[in-house]
C-alpha positions in Angstrom: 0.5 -1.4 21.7 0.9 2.2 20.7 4.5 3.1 19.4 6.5 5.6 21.3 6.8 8.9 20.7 10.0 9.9 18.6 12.8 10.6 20.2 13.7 15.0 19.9 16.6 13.9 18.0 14.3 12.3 14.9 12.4 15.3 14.6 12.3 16.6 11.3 13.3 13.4 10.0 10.0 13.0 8.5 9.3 16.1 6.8 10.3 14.7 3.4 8.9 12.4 1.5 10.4 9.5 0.5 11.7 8.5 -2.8 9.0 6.9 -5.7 9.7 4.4 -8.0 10.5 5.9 -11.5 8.4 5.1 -14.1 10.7 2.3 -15.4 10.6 -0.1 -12.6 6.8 -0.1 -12.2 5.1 -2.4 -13.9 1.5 -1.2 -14.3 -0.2 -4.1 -16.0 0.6 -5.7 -12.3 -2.8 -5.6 -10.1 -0.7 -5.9 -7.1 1.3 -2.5 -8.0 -1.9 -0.9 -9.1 -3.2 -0.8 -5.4 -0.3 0.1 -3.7 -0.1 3.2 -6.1 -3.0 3.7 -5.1 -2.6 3.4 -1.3 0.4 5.6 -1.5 -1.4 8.3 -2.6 -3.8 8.3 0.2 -0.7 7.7 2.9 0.7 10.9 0.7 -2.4 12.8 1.6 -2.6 11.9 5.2 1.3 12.9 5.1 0.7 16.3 3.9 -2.2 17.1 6.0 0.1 16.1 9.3 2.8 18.4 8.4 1.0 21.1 9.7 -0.4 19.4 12.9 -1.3 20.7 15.3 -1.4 23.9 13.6 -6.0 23.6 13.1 -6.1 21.0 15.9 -4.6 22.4 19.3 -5.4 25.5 19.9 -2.5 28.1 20.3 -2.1 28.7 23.3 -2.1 24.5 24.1 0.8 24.6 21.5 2.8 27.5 23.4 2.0 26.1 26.4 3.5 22.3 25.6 5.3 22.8 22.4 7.6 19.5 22.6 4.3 17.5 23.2 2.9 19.7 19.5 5.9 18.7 17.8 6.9 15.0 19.4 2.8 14.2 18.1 3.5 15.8 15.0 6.5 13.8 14.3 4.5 11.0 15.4 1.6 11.4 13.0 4.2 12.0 9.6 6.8 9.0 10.8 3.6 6.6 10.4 2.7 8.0 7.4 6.1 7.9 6.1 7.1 4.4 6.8 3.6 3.3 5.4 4.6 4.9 2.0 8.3 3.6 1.9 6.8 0.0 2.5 4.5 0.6 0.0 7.5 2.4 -2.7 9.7 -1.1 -1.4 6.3 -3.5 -2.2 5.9 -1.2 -6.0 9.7 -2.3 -6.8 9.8 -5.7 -5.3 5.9 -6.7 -7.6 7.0 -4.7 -10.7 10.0 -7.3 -10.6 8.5 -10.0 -10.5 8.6 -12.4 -14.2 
């Protein structure tokens, strides 16, 4: 099931990212923290490319035209990116805790 469109209220609530680990609690000698350092970066990439969406995708007269729809997709687009890179900041802390 595709997940709704944000509500116009959330928007902008994405346009940061957030917080990383500091270097103390991650434990890099941990595999599991490895990867999802790694995975965070890409989610970090798609993040930054979507900030700008639709800006390269819709032309600009579809986002004058429907400019809600440009941003609600936009909003879309970073919260899944976003939430994938908390989970993945929440994963780094809980695995770098581990004895």
């Amino acid at each position: 099931m595709l997940r709704p469109f944000p509500a116009s209220s959330e928007f902008g609530k994405w346009d940061a990212l957030p917080a990383d680990p500091s270097d103390d609690e991650v434990d890099y000698d941990n595999a599991d923290v490895v990867d999802a350092l790694r995975r965070r970066e890409l989610l970090k990439e798609q993040w930054r490319a979507d900030l700008d969406y639709p800006e390269g995708v819709w032309r600009p007269e579809q986002i004058e035209a429907h400019p809600q729809w440009a941003e609600a997709w936009r909003n879309w687009f970073l919260r899944r990116s976003w939430q994938g890179i908390a989970f993945a900041n929440a994963c780094t802390r809980a695995w770098s805790r581990r004895d």
